[in-house]
C-alpha positions in Angstrom: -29.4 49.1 58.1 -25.8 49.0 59.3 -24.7 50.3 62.5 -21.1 53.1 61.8 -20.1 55.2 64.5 -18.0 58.0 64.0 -16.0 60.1 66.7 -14.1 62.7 66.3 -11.2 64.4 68.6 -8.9 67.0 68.5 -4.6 65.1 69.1 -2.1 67.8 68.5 -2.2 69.2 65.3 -4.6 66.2 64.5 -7.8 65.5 63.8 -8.7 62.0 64.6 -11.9 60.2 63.1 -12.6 56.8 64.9 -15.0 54.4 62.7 -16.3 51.4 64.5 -18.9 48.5 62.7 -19.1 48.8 58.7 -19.5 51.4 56.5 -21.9 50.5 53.4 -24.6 51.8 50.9 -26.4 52.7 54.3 -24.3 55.0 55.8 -21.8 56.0 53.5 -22.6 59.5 52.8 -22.4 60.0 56.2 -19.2 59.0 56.6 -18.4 60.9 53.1 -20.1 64.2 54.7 -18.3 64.2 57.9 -14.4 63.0 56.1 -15.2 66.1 53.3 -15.7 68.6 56.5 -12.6 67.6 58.6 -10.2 67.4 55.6 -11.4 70.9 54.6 -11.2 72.3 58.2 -7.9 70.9 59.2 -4.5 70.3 58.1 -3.9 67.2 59.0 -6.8 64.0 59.0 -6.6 60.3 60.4 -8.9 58.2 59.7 -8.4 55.4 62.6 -10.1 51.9 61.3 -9.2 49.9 64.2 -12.7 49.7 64.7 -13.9 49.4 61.5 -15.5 45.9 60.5 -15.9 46.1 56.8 -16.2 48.7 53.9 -17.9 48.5 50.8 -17.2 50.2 47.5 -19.3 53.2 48.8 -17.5 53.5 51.7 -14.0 53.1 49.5 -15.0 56.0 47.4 -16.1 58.5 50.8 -12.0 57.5 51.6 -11.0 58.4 47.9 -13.2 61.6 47.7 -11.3 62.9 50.6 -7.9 61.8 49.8 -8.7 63.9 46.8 -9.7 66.9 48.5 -7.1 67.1 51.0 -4.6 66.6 48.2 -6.0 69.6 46.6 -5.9 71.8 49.7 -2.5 70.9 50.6 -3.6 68.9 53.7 -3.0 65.7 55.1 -4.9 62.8 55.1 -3.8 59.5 56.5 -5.6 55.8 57.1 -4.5 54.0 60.3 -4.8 51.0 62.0 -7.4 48.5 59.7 -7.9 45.4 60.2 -6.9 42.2 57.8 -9.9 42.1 55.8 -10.3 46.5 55.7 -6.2 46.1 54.2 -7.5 42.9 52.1 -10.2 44.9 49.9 -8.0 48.1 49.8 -5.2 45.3 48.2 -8.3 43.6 46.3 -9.4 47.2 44.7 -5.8 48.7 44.5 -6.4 51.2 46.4 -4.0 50.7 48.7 -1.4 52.8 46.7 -3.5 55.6 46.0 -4.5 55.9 49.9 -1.5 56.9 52.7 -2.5 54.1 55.0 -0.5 52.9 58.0 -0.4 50.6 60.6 -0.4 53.0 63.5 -1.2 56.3 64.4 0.8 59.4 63.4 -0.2 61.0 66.8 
């Protein structure tokens, strides 16, 4: 089993999610459970991957189920700070133009 570590915290109007480790078949219904809860509680979402280490494709569809539902409640969701093999499978997958991901922080 994979270690993922999730924080959360309050930045002006944002909520900020901090992953550190990997997300994978192991843990990524966590991370789906906890980015479906701030993107329905909050306006605007970051995601910060600075942390993150890798991401598989379960991990890639937790990001893409809450892009989805923070397009359809209006809200904001944004992808910050991953490193060059996180921006390397979003490229590989094409996800990278379906996801709002920047290289820093919007807070």
């Amino acid at each position: 089993m994979s270690a993922m570590h999730i924080e959360t915290e309050a930045r002006g109007d944002w909520r900020v999610i901090s992953l550190r480790g990997r997300v994978d078949t192991s843990n990524a219904h966590e991370l789906n459970v906890a980015l479906l809860a701030a993107v329905s509680a909050h306006r605007r979402v970051v995601l910060d991957c600075s942390g993150l280490e890798d991401i598989s494709s379960m991990g890639l569809s937790a990001l893409m189920d809450a892009a989805r539902a923070a397009r359809n409640a209006h809200h904001e969701f944004t992808i910050c700070a991953p490193n060059q093999r996180v921006k390397q499978v979003f490229e590989i997958t094409g996800l990278r133009s379906q996801l709002d991901v920047r290289e820093d922080l919007p807070c």
